[in-house]
C-alpha positions in Angstrom: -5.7 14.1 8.3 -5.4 12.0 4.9 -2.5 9.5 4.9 -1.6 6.0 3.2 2.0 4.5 2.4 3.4 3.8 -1.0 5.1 1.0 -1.8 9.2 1.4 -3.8 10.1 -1.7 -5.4 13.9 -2.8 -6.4 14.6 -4.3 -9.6 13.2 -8.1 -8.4 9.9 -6.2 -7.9 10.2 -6.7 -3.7 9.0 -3.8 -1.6 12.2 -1.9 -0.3 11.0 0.9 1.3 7.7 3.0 1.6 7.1 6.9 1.1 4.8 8.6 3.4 1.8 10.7 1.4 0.2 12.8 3.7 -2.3 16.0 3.7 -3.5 17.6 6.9 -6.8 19.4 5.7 -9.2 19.0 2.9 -8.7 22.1 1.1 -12.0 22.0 -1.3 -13.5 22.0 1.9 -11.6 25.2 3.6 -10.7 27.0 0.5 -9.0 29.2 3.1 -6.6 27.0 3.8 -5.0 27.3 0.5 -3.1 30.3 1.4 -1.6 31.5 5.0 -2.5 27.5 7.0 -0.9 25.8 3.3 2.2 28.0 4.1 2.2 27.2 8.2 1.9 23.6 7.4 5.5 23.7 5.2 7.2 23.9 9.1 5.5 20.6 10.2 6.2 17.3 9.1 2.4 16.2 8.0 1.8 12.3 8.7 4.3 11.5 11.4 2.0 10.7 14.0 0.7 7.9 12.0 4.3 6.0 12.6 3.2 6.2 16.2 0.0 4.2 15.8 1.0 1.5 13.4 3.5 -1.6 14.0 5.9 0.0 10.7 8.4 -2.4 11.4 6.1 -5.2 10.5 4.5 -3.4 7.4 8.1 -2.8 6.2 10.6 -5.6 7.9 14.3 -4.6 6.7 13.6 -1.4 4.6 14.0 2.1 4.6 10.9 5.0 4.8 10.8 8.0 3.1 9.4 10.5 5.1 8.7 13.8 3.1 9.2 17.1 4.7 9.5 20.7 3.1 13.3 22.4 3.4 11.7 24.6 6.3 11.1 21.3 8.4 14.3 20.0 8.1 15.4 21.9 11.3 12.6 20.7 13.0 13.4 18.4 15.9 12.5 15.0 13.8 13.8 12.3 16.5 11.0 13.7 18.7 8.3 13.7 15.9 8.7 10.4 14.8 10.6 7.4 16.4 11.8 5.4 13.6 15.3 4.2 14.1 17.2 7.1 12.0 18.8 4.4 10.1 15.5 3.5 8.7 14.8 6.9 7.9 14.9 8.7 4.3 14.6 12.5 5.2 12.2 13.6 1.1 12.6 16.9 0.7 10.1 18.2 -1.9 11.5 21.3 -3.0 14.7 22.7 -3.9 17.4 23.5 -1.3 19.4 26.4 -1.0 23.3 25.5 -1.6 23.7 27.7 1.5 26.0 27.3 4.5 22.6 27.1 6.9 21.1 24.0 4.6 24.5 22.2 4.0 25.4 22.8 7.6 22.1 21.2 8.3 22.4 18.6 6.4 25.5 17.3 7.4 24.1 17.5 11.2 21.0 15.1 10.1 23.9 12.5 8.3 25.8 12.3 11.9 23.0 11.6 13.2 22.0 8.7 11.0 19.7 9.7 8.7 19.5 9.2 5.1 18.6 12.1 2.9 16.5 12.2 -0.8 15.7 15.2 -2.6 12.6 15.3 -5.4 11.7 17.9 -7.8 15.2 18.9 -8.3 15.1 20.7 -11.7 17.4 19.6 -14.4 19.1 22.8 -15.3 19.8 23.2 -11.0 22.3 20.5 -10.9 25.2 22.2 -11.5 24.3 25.2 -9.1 23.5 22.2 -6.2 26.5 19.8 -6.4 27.5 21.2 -2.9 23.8 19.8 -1.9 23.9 16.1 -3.8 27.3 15.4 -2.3 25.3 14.9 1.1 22.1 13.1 -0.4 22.0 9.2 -0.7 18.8 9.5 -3.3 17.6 11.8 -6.4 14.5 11.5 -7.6 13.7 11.4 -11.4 10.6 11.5 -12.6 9.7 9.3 -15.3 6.8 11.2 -16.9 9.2 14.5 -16.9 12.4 13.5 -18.3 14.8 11.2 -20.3 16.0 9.5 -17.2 18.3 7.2 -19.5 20.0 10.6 -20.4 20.1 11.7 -16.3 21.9 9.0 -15.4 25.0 9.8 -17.5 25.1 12.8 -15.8 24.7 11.3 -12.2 26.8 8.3 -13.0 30.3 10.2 -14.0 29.6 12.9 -11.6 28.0 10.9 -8.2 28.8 7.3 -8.7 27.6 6.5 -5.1 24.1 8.4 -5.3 21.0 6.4 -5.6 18.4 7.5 -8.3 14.6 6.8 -7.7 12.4 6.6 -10.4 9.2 8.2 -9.8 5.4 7.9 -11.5 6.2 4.7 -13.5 3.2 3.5 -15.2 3.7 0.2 -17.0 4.9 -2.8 -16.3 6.7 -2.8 -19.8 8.6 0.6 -18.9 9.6 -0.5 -15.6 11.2 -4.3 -17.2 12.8 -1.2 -19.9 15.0 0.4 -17.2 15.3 -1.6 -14.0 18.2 -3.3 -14.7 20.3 0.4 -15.1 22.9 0.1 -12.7 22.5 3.8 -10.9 18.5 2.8 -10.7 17.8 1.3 -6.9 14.2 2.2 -6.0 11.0 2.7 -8.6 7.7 3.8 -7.6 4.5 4.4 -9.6 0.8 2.7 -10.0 2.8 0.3 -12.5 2.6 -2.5 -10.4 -1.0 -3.0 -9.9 -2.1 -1.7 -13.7 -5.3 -3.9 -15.0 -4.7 -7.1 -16.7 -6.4 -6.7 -19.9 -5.1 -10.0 -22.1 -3.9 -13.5 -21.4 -5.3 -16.1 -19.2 -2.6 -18.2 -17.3 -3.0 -21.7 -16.9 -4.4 -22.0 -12.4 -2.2 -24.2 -11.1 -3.3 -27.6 -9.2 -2.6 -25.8 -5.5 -4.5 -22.2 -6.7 -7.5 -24.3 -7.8 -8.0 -25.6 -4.6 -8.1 -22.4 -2.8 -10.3 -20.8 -5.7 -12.9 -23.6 -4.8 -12.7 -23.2 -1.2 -13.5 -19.5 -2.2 -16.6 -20.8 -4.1 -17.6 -22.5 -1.3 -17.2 -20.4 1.2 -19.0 -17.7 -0.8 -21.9 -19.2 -1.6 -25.2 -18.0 0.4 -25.6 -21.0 2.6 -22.3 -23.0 2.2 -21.9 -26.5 4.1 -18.8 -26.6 6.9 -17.6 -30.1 6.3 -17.4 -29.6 2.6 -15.0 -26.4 3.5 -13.3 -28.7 6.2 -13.1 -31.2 3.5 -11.1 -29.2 1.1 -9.1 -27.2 3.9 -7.5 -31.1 4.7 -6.4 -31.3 1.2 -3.6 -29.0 1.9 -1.2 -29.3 4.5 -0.2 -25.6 5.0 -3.7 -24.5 5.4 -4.9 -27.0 7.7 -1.6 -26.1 10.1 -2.8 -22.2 9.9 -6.4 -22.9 10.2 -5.8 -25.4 13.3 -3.7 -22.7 15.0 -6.3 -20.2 14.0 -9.0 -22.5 15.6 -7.1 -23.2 18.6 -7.0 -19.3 19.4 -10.1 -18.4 18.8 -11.7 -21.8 21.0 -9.3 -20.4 23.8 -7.0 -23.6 23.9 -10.3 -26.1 23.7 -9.5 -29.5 22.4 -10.2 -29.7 18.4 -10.9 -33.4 17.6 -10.7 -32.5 13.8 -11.0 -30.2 11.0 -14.6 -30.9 10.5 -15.6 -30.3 14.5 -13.7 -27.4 14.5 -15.4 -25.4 11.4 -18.6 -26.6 13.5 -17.7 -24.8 16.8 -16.3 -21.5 14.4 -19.4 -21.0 12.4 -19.7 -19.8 9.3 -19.4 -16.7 10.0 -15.8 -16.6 11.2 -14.6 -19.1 9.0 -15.7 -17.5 5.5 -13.8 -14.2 6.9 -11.0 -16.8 8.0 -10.8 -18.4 4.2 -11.0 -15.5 2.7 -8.3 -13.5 4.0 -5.8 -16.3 4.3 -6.3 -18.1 0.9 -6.4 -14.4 -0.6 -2.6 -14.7 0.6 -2.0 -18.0 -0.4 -3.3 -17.0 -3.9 -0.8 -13.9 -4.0 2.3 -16.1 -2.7 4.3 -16.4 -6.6 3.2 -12.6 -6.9 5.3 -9.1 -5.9 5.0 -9.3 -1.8 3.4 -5.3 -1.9 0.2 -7.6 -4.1 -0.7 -9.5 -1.0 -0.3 -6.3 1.1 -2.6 -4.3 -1.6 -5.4 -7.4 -1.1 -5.6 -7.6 2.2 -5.5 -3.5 3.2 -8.1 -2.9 0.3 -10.5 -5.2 2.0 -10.2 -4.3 5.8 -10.3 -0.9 4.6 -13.6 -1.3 2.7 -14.8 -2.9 5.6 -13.7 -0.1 8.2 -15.4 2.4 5.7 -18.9 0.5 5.3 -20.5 3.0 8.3 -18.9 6.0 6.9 -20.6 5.1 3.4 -23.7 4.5 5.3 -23.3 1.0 4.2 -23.1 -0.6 8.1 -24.9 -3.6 6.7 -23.0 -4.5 4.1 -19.2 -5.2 5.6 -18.9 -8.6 4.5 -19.9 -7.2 0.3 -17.6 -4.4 0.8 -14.5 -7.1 2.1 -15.0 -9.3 -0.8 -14.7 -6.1 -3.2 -11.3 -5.1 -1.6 -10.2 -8.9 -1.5 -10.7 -9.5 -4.9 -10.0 -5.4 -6.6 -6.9 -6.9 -7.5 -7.8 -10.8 -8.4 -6.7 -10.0 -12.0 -3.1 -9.1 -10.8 -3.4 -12.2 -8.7 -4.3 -14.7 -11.3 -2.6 -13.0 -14.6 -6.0 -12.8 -16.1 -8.7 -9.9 -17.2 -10.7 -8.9 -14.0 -13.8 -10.5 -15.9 -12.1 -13.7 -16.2 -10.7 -14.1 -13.0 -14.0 -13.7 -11.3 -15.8 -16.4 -13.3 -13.2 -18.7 -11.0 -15.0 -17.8 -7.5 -18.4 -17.2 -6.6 -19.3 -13.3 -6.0 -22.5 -11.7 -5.9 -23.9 -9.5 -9.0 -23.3 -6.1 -6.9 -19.6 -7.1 -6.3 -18.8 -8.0 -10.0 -20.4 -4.8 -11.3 -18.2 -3.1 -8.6 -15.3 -4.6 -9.7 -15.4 -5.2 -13.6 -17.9 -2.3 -14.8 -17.3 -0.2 -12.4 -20.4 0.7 -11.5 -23.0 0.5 -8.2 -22.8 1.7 -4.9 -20.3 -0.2 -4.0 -18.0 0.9 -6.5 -18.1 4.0 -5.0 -16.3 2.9 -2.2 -13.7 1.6 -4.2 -12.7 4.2 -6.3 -12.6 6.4 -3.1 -9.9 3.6 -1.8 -7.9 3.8 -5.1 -7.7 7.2 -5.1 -6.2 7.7 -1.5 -4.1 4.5 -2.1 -2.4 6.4 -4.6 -2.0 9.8 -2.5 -4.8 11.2 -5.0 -5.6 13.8 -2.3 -7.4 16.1 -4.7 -9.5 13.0 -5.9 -10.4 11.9 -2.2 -11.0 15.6 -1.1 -13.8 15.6 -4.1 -15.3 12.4 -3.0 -15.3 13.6 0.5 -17.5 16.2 0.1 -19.7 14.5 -2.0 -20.0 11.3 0.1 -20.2 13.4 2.9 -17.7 11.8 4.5 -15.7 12.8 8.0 -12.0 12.8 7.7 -11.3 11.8 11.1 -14.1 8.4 10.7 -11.5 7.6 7.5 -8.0 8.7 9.0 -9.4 6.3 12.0 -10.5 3.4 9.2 -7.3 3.4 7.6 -5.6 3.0 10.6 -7.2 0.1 11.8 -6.7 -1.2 8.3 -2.9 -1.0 8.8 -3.1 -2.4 12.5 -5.2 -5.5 11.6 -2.5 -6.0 8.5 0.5 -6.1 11.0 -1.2 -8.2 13.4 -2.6 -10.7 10.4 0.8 -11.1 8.9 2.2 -12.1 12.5 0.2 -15.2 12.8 
């Protein structure tokens, strides 16, 4: 099974919810699946089980999940499927609904019982014929790419002044800052958010330089621990994490100092340390889902280094995560960030040209990011890759995040 979790952003650009993008089978693989199994899997919700195996209430404190399910699986016994409190729940249905006394019927049974419903890919000249059917939702969906959604929300504003509108597939920052002050407009989701930074270098401030230089350090082939304990007792915050840190791992062992206990972690353990945590230091003026994005990239690129026959090279493949988004992080082109820290050749072809084995890896993780299922399917069978080994990768990916973001 392929599945990730996309990020919906209000108007302030904070993460309020997350949809659920699932596929159960890679069809270029089983062409046979495309026809009778495709249909079978419309009465299953595809993805649920992964709520089960993830902490989702620390990926996404205080917000709703979408949880998209075909108008056949709506009378499927959900509470037993997945056991998200039904207030956090959004019940996506993909396609249309029949205005019919079984579906409205339905539909008022899933509202008493707490659940919030959406409804996507409802066409434009349908919304007169389904007014029984929007009455009940709390979100419509509008895709960006496929209408004047300016012009939709006339319509939804004089005739549903409570309903929520999502806007789907945005891809620009400058779009998004167009529309998300429109009063109807509570939720946008699209790739907008982490587009390239392709002009403009802000000015780094006094705090980010210090935790791009620990980066150097730390990065460099054969890097010295008291320098990194040096500049680790320059700021206050990290020291505190970084003592805590130290004190778990040493199993409650005395730590004399900063400098005696980078000498007792290693390098090892503390350039894997520095990394991750100044990674989030560096992302803490920036959109919350940023951070998230980071941080899952790397641990995922890491989890996938066997499956890419690439076993040897975890620590390469966690610095190409890390920084895949370093340009969003410091507002500058991808180039120019990464003349600021200290990455190997491989690594900067990865992540500027594009190119190498290693960018391989990433554009695999981009693509199933996004839900790009067709995209990952491809690189599946031409990587060779096992969909269980990256179902299990991702997974871990999410588990580490929860746990990381407690301490």
């Amino acid at each position: 099974m392929l599945v990730t979790l996309a990020p919906m952003f209000d108007k302030e650009m904070k993460v309020s919810a997350y949809s659920l993008l699932a596929q159960k089978d890679n069809y270029f693989l089983n062409p046979e699946l495309t026809g009778i199994e495709r249909h079978a899997q419309a009465t299953k919700i595809v993805g649920a089980e992964v709520l089960k195996e993830i902490d989702i209430e620390t990926l996404s404190p205080d917000t709703d999940l979408f949880l998209p399910l075909s108008k056949i699986a709506l009378f499927k016994d959900i509470a037993s499927l997945c056991d998200v409190p039904h207030e956090r729940m959004v019940l996506l249905v993909e396609d249309e609904i029949p205005a019919d006394e079984a579906y409205i019927g339905r539909l008022m049974e899933l509202k008493k019982l707490g659940y919030k419903l959406a409804l996507k890919n409802l066409p434009v000249t349908s919304y007169i014929d389904h007014a029984s059917v929007i009455r009940l939702l709390d979100y419509v969906f509008l895709d960006s790419t496929q209408m004047d959604v300016k012009k939709a929300k006339i319509f939804f504003e004089k005739s549903y002044p409570k309903l929520k509108l999502v806007i789907s597939n945005i891809v620009s920052e400058e779009y998004f800052e167009l529309i998300k002050n429109e009063k109807p407009f509570a939720l946008f989701e699209g790739p907008f958010y982490r587009v390239p930074v392709t002009k403009g270098e802000h000015e780094v401030t006094p705090l980010k330089a210090t935790y791009l230089q620990l980066l150097n350090v730390v990065n460099d082939d054969d890097f010295e621990l008291t320098q990194a304990a040096d500049i680790i007792g320059r700021d206050a915050a990290l020291t505190i994490s970084f003592l805590k840190m130290a004190g778990s791992q040493l199993g409650g062992s005395e730590i004399s100092s900063i400098r005696h206990a980078t000498a007792i972690l290693g390098q090892k353990e503390l350039k894997k340390w520095i990394n991750a945590v100044v990674t989030k230091e560096l992302c803490s003026d920036r959109p919350s889902e940023v951070m998230r994005v980071s941080m899952l990239r790397a641990r995922f690129a890491e989890e996938l280094a066997p499956t890419f026959e690439m076993a040897t090279n975890t620590q390469e493949l966690f610095l190409v995560g890390l920084f895949s988004i370093l340009d969003q992080i410091l507002q500058c082109p991808m180039a120019e960030a990464l003349e600021k820290v200290k990455v190997s050749k491989e690594i900067k072809d990865a992540l500027v040209e594009r190119k190498g084995r290693f960018a391989n890896v990433l554009d695999f993780i981009l693509n199933y990011e996004a839900g790009n299922w067709q995209a990952v399917s491809r690189l599946m069978i031409v990587e060779n890759l096992d969909m269980d080994e990256i179902y299990k990768a991702y997974v871990n990916s999410l588990r580490w995040f929860s746990e990381l973001i407690r301490k």
